[in-house]
N, C-alpha and C positions, 0 to 999 in steps of 0.2 A: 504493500500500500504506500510505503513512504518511499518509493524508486518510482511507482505512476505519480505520485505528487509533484514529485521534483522534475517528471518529465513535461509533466502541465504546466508548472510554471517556466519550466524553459521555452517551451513552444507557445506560450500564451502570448510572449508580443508581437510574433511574428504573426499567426494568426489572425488577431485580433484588427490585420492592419484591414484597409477601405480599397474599395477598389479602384477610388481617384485616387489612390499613392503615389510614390515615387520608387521605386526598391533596384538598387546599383546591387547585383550578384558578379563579387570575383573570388573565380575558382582560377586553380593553376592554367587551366586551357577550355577553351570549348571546340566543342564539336556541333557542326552542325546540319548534319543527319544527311551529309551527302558529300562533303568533301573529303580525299583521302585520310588525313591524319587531324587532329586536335591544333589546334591553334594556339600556342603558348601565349599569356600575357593578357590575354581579352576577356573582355568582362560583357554586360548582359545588363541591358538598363530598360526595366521592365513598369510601364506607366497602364496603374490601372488593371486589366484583365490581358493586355496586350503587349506583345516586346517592341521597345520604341528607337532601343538601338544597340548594335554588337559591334565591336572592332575593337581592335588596340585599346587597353584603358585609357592610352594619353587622348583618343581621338574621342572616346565616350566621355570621358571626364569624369567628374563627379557634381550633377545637377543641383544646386541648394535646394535643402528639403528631405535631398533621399535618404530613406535608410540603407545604410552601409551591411551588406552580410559578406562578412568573409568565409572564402571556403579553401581555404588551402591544401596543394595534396589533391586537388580534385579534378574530374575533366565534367564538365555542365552539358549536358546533353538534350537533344527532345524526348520530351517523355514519351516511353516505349509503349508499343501498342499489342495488346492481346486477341488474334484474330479467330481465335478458335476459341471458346470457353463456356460452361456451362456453371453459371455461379448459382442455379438451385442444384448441384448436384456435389455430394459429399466424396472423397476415396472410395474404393470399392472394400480396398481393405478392411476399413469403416464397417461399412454394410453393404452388399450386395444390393446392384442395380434394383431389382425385382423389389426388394425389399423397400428402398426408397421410395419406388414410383407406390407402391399396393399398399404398403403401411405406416409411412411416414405421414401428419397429417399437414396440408399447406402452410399452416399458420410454423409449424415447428423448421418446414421446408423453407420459410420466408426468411424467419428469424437466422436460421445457417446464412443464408444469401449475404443479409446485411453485412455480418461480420466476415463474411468472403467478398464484398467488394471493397472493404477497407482493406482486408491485407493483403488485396490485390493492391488498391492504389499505394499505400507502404512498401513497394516492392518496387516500385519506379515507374507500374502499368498505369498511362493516364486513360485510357480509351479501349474499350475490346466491343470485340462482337461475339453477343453471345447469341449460342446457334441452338437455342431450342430448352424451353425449362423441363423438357422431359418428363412431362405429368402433371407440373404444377400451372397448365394453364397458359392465362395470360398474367401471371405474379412479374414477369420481367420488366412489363408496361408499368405497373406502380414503383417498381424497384428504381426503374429510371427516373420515374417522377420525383420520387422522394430525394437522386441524391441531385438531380435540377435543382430542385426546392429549397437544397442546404441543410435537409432533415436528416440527413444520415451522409459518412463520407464514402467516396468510392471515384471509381473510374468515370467517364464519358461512356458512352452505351448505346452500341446499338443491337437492335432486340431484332430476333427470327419467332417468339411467341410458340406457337404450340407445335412448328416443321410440318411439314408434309409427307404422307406416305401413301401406298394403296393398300388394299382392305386384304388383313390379313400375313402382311408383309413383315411388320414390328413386334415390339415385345411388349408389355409380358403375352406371352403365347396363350390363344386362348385353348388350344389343346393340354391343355394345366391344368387348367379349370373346369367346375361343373358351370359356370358361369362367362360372360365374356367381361373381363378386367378390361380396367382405365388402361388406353394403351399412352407410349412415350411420348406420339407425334398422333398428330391428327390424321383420318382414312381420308381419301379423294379417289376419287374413281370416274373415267369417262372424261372427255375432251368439258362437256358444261362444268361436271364434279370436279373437275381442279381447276377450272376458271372459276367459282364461285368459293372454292375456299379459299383460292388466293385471295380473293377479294375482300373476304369474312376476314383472313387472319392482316390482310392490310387495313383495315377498316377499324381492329381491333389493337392498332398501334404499332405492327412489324414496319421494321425499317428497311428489313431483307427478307426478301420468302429464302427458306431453304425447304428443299427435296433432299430425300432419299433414296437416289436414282438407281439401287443397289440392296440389296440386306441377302442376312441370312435365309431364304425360305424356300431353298433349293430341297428335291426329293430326299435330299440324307445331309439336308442342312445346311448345306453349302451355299456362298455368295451367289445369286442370279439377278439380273436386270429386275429392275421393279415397273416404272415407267414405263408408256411406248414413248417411240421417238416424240408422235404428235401431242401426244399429252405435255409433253416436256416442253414442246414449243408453244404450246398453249397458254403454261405456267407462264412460261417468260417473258410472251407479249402481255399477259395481262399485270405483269410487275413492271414491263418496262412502260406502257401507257400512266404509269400510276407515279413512275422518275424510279420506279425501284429497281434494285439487279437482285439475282437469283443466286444460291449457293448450293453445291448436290456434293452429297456424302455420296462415294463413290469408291471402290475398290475394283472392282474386275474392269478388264478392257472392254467389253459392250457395254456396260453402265458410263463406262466415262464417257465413250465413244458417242453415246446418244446427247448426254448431260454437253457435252462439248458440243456438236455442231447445232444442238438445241439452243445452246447462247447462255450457258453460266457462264457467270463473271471467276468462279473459282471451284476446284476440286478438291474435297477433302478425303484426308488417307490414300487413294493411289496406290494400295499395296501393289495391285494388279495389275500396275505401268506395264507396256511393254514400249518398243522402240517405234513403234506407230501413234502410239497414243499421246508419247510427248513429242512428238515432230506434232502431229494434228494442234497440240496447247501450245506449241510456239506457234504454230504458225498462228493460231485462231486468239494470240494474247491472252487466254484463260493461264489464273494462276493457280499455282500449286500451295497446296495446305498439310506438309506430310505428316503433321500430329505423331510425330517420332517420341515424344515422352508416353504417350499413352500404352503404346507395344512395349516401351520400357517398360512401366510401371507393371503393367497386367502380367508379363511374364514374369518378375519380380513373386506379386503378389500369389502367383500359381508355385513357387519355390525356384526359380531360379536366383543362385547367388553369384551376382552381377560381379568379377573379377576374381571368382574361385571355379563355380562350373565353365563346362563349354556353354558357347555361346548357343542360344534356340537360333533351333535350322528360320524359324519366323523373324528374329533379328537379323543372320545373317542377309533373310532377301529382303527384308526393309533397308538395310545400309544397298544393295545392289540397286535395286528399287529407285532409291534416292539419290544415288551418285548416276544413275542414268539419266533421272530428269537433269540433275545439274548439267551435265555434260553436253544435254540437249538443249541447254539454253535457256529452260522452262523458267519464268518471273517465279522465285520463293515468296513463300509468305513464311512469318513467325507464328505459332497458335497450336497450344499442344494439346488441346481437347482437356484441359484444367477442370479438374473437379471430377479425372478420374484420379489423379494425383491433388494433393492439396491447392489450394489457391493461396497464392502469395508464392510460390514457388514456379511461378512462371517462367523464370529463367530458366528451367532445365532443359525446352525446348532449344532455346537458342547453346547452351553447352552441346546437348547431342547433336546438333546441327555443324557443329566444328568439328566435331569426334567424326562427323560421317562423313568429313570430306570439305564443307564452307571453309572462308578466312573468315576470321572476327571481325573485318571488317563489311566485309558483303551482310553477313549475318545480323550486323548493326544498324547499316542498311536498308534493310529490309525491314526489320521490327520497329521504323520511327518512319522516313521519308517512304518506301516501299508500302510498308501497308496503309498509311497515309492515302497514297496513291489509289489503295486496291476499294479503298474503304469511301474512294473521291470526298473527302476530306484534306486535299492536300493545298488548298486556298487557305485552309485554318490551322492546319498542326501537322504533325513529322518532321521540320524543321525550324532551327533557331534562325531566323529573320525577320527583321524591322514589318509590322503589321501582323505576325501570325499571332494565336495568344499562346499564351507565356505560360503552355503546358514545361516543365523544365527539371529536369530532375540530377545532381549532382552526386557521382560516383568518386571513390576512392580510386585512382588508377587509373590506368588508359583501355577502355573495353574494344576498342576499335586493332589493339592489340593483345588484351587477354581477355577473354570473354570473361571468366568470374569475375572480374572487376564488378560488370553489373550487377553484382550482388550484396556490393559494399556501398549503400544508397545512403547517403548524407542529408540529402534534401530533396523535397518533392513539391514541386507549385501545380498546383493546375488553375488557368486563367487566372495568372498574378495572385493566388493566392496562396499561402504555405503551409500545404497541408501534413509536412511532416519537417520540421526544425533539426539543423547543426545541435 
């Protein structure tokens, strides 16, 4: 009790400040979310919600008025973006998926979220997308509301609400049951049935439809297409008349192969890639989302012991997997499917993404100005420059040359405001 005390009132002036302020941020270097290396000596003069100017601190100066935060030791970076995440969803470890969605009740599902999107934003992530509450609804829509509102802290948000699937496709399976259970994502079926759920779940606050263009419901379990092609393409004109883009969980090569010339804006998982699939995603600019902690985690969690066993044959074709799209050019994204592993621990995505082949600095890349870009957000954040807001989050070290750096977070703004203190 008397270490949180002492932590409140350290961070209490900072916080407390207005969003007409003045706040002059000198760390050792910044970086900013696109050029090769950190820039020694420059500071970050942040007016209000927005950064008003970067360069050389002799050319920034020091504006009468501002509060001075020194951050020495550090490189200031744009705060990192979470593109894959499900912050109603706990470890599996925890409790089993099934478990979550069939007996967890919403109100208990809420209360985890809240304190999963704080120690997401304590971890550097100012913005994710999260891809689906997997049972609990449209709880994502209030979740974003509340931390707009200032009623709770956490990341930027954008919501996919309840995903899409066809009937029968998801879990929990109703062959389980004498009963048909609450399923993960919502059923659509037929060219009208998934142009009017899309509509229903945009209409209900999604800011992205995602599909399931894929699942397990093959005759002995296995991954098969879910979608047809036209259904898919149905999906996507009616998200894109509406300014929205589409997201499809996808593993095998005909799931992506349709989800891709259908017009997702991104693929998630990929296990499936083969050497046609990522020429088709370069060519068609669809990005890649390979949620590489998640295969981590769950093999983990099944007893593999990660640097004593051999490695699972399912690891070793996720690293081949992944090192094919890169090799292919394919755009990465950062998003490790968080909330099968802890949240706040979103960096481990961006670690196994180095281990399987990225530089740290491509990888850093991608997780601020990159998925910026994927999230068309890139007018407002992913990068430190004059107008964008002053999402900003300052690390120990140089991440653009060791990726753990990003896990030694000093400081965290989002829109000029500092929500976690030196």
């Amino acid at each position: 009790m008397r270490h949180l005390l002492l932590l409140s009132m350290i961070a209490a002036p900072l916080a407390a400040q207005s969003r007409d302020s003045l706040v002059l941020l000198k760390p050792a270097a910044v970086w900013d979310g696109t050029s090769d290396a950190p820039a020694a000596g420059w500071s970050v003069l942040v007016r209000g919600e927005r950064i008003a100017a970067v360069g050389p601190a002799a050319q920034v100066g020091t504006p009468k008025g501002a509060r001075i935060v020194e951050l020495p030791g550090t490189t200031l970076i744009p705060g990192m973006i979470e593109a894959h995440t499900h912050l109603f969803l706990h470890p599996y470890n925890e409790t089993p998926w099934n478990d979550q969605v069939l007996r967890e009740p919403l109100a208990l599902r809420t209360a985890r979220a809240v304190n999963h999107a704080r120690a997401t934003l304590m971890a550097g992530f100012t913005m994710v997308r999260d891809l689906g509450t997997e049972g609990a609804g449209y709880a994502d829509v209030g979740l974003k509301q509340a931390i707009e509102q200032g009623i709770i802290p956490g990341p930027r948000m954008l919501v996919t609400t309840r995903a899409m699937l066809v009937t029968g496709s998801y879990a929990p399976r109703r062959t389980d049951f004498a009963f048909d259970p609450p399923q993960g994502a919502e059923e659509a079926d037929g060219l009208d049935g998934v142009v009017r759920v899309a509509r229903d779940q945009i209409a209900h606050g999604a800011d992205w439809v995602k599909v399931y263009a894929d699942y397990r419901w093959g005759p002995r379990g296995e991954a098969m297409p879910t979608f047809t092609e036209a259904e898919l393409r149905a999906i996507v004109e009616a998200a894109a008349s509406s300014g929205r883009a589409v997201v499809a969980h996808a593993s095998t090569p005909e799931g992506m192969r349709r989800a891709i010339v259908a017009g997702v804006e991104s693929i998630e998982h990929g296990d499936g890639g083969t050497a046609e699939t990522w020429a088709l995603m370069k060519a068609r600019g669809v990005t890649f989302c390979p949620t590489l902690a998640a295969g981590d985690a769950t093999r983990q969690y099944a007893g593999w012991r990660k640097g004593v066993d051999p490695e699972p044959a399912a690891i070793t074709a996720k690293r081949a997997s992944f090192r094919a799209a890169l090799a292919a050019g394919v755009t990465m994204c950062v998003g490790g499917d968080v909330g099968v592993y802890p949240h706040g621990d979103d960096a481990r995505e961006m670690e196994l993404m180095v281990e399987y082949g990225m530089t740290p600095l491509a990888v850093m890349k991608a997780a601020t100005s990159g998925n910026a870009r994927l999230l068309h957000w890139e007018s407002r954040i992913g990068r430190v420059a004059p107008g964008l807001l002053a999402d900003l989050v300052a690390v120990r070290g140089d991440p653009t040359r060791d990726i753990h750096a990003v896990r030694a977070v000093v400081l965290v703004m989002k829109g000029g405001l500092v929500e976690r203190a030196p």
